[in-house]
GUMARRO-100030 format. One record per residue (C-alpha): residue number from 1; x, y, z. Coordinates in Angstrom, 2 decimals. Each point is the difference from the previous one (the first is absolute). Layout:
BEGIN
num/x/y/z
NUM/X/Y/Z
...
//
This chain:
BEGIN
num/x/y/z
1/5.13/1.44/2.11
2/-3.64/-0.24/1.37
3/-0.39/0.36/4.17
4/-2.54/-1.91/1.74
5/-1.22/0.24/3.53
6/-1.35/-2.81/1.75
7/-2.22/0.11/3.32
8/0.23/-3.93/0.53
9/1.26/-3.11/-0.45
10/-2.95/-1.23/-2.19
11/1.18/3.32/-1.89
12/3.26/-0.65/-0.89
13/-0.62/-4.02/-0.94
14/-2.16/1.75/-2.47
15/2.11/2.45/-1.72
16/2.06/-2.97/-0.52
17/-2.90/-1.97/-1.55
18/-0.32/3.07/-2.34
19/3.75/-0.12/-1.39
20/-0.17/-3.62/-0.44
21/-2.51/0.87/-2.78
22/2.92/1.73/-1.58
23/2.37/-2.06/0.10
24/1.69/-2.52/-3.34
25/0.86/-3.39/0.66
26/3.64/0.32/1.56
27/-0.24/3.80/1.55
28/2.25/0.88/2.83
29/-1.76/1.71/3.18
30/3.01/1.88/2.26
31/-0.88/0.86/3.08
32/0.98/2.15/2.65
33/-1.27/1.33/3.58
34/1.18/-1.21/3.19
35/-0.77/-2.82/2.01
36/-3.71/-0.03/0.83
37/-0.91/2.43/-2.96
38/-2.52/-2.18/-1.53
39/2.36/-1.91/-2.88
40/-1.48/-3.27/1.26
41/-3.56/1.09/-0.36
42/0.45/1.87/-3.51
43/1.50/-3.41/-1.30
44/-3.45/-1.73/0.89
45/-1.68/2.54/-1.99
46/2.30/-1.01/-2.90
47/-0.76/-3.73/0.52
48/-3.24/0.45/0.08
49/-0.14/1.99/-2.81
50/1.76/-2.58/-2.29
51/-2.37/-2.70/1.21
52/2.75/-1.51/2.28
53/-2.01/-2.87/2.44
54/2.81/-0.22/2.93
55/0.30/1.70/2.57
56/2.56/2.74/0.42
57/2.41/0.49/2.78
58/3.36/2.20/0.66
59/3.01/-1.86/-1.96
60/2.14/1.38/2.89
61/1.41/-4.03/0.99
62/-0.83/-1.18/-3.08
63/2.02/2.61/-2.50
64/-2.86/-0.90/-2.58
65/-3.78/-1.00/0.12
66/-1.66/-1.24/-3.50
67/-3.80/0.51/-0.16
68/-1.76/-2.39/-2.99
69/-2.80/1.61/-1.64
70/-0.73/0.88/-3.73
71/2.48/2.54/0.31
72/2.71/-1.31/2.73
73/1.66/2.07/2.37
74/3.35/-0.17/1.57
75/0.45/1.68/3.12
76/4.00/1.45/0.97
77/1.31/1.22/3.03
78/3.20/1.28/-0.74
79/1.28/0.95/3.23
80/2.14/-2.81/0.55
81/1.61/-0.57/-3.98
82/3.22/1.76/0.06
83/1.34/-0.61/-3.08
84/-1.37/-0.72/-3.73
85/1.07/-3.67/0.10
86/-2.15/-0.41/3.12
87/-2.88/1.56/-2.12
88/0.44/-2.39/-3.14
89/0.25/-2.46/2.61
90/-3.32/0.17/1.41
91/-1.59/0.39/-3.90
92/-0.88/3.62/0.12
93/0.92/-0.07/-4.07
94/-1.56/-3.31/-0.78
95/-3.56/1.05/1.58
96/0.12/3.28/-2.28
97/0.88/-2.15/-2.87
98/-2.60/-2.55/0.52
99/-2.45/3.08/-0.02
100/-1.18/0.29/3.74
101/-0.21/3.11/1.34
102/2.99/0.65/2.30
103/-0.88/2.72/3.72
104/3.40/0.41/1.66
105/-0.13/1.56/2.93
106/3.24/2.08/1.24
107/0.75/0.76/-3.33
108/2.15/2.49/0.82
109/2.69/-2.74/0.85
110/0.18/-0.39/-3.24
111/-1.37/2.89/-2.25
112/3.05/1.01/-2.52
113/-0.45/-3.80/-1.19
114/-3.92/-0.13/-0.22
115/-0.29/3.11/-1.52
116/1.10/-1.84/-2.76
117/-3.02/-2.17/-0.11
118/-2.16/3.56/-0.52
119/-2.10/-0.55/3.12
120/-2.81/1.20/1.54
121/0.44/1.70/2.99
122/-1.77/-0.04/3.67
123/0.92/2.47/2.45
124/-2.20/-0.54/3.46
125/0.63/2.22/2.48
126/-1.87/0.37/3.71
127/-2.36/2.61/0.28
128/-1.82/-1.28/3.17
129/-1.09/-2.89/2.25
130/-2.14/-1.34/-3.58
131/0.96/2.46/-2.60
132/2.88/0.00/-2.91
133/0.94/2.35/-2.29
134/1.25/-2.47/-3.63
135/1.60/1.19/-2.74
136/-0.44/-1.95/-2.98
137/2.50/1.19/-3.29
138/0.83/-2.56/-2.99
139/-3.82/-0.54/-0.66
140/-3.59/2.13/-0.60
141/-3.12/-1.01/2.73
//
């Protein structure tokens, strides 16, 4: 597991530009950290690290945002699936299949089942008004 600290927001949306350079065609990114941790902001580093064009918001109404790019990016919030037919429902499966890297936030809902998909793993945690402490396990930076 490598530990990062971050002072910033610019900070953490870069860390997740650096994974995205480690990342195959159809990884899984969990995350985890409480509301406001910073989730929202790593995931832009990821999209803009795979060359994604749109721009990225919280999936919190949506369940799922999809990002096109040369390496697409589909966005989770997991908060509200309760069950796994609700998550084969709103083509969490397909997108890993069709090679798009998957970032589901509030993994935890879920993490004896994605553990299964050997995922990468994104703890954020608080550390002050700007800074996070992320642990990153499942992948080298």
């Amino acid at each position: 597991m490598a530990i990062f600290n971050t002072a910033s927001r610019a900070e953490t949306v870069a860390l997740g530009e650096r994974l995205a350079g480690r990342l195959a065609p159809g990884s899984l990114v969990c995350f985890t950290g409480g509301l406001g941790a910073g989730k929202t902001a790593f995931t832009e580093g990821l999209a803009k690290g795979l060359g994604c064009t749109d721009p990225v918001s919280s999936p919190t109404f949506a369940i799922v945002n999809y990002y096109r790019g040369p390496r697409p990016l589909a966005h989770f919030d997991l908060y509200r699936i309760s069950t796994e037919e609700d998550l084969n429902a709103a083509g969490f499966y397909d997108y890993l299949d069709q090679g798009a890297v998957v970032a589901a936030e509030w993994s935890e809902n879920f993490a004896a089942l994605l553990a299964l998909e050997h995922p990468v793993t994104v703890d954020i945690q608080v550390t002050g008004p700007e800074s996070r402490r992320i642990s990153i396990e499942g992948v080298s930076l």
